[in-house]
N, C-alpha and C positions, 0 to 999 in steps of 0.2 A: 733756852734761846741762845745761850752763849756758842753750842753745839753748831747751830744751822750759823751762825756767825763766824763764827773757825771756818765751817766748811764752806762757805760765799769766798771769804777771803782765799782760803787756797783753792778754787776754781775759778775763782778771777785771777789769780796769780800762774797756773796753767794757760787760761785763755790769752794770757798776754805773750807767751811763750809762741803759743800757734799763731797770734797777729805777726810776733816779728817773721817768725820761720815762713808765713804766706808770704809776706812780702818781700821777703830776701827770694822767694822763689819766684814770685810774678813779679820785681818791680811795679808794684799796680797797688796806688793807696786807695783806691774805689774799693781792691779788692780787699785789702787790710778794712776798711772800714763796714764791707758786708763781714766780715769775719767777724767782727767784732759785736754788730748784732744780731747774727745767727748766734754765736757763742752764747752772748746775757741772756738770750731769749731761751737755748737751751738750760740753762744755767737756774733760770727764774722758774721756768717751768718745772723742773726738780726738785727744788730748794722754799719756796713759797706755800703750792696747792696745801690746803688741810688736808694732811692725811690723813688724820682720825677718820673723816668721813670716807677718805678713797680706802681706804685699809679694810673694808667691806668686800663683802663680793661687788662685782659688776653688777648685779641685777638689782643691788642698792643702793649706788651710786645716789640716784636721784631722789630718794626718800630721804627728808628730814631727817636730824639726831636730836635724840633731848639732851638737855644739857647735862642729865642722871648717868647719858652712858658714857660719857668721859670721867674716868676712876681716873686712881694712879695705879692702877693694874692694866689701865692701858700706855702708860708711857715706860713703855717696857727702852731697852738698850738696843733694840733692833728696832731698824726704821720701819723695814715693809714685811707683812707677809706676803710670799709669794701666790701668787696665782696666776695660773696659766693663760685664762682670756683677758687680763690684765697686763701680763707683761707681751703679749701676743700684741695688744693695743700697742704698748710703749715702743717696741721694736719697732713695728711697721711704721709710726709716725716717724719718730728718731731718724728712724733708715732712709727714708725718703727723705728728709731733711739733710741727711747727711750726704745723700746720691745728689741733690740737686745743690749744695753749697760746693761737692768736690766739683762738679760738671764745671760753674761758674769759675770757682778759681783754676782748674786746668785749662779751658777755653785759652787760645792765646789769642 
C-alpha cells in the first residue's frame, strides 16, 4: 500500500507542475482547474482499479475471482502484465483524453 501511496504523491506532485505550466500558458484558471481534473481522474483511474482482477486477460475482466487466487505469488514487483488488447484499450482511451483536454486548453 505504501508503494501506490509514493506513487499518488509524486503524480500529484507532476500534475501540479502541468496546472502551473497551463496556466502561465493560457492565462485561463477554468483552464487550470479542467487540468486539474482531467489530471486526478487520470491519475485515479491508474493508481486505484484492482488490478489483481484486470491483470487477467480481457475476456476475464468480467468473471468473478475467488478469494483463493490472490497468493502472494501474485503480488509480484511488476505492476502489469502486458497485453496487447489491454493496453490497445488503455491507449485509445488515454489518447482521446488526452486529444480532447490539449484541443481545450490550446482553444484561445
Amino acid at each position: 500500500m505504501k508503494n501506490v501511496e509514493k506513487h499518488m504523491q509524486l503524480s500529484a506532485a507532476c500534475l501540479s507542475v502541468i496546472i502551473v505550466m497551463t496556466g502561465l500558458y493560457s492565462q485561463s484558471l477554468r483552464k487550470m482547474v479542467v487540468t486539474y481534473f482531467v489530471g486526478m481522474l487520470g491519475i485515479i483511474a491508474v493508481l486505484l482499479p484492482d488490478w489483481e482482477s484486470f491483470d487477467l486477460s480481457v475476456s476475464h475482466w468480467c468473471n468473478p475471482l475467488k478469494v483463493d487466487e490472490f497468493t502472494d505469488e501474485s503480488c509480484r514487483p511488476f505492476r502489469f502484465k502486458f497485453y496487447p488488447v489491454r493496453m490497445t484499450i488503455f491507449t485509445i482511451v488515454y489518447g482521446f483524453g488526452l486529444y480532447k483536454w490539449w484541443t481545450f486548453v490550446s482553444a484561445e
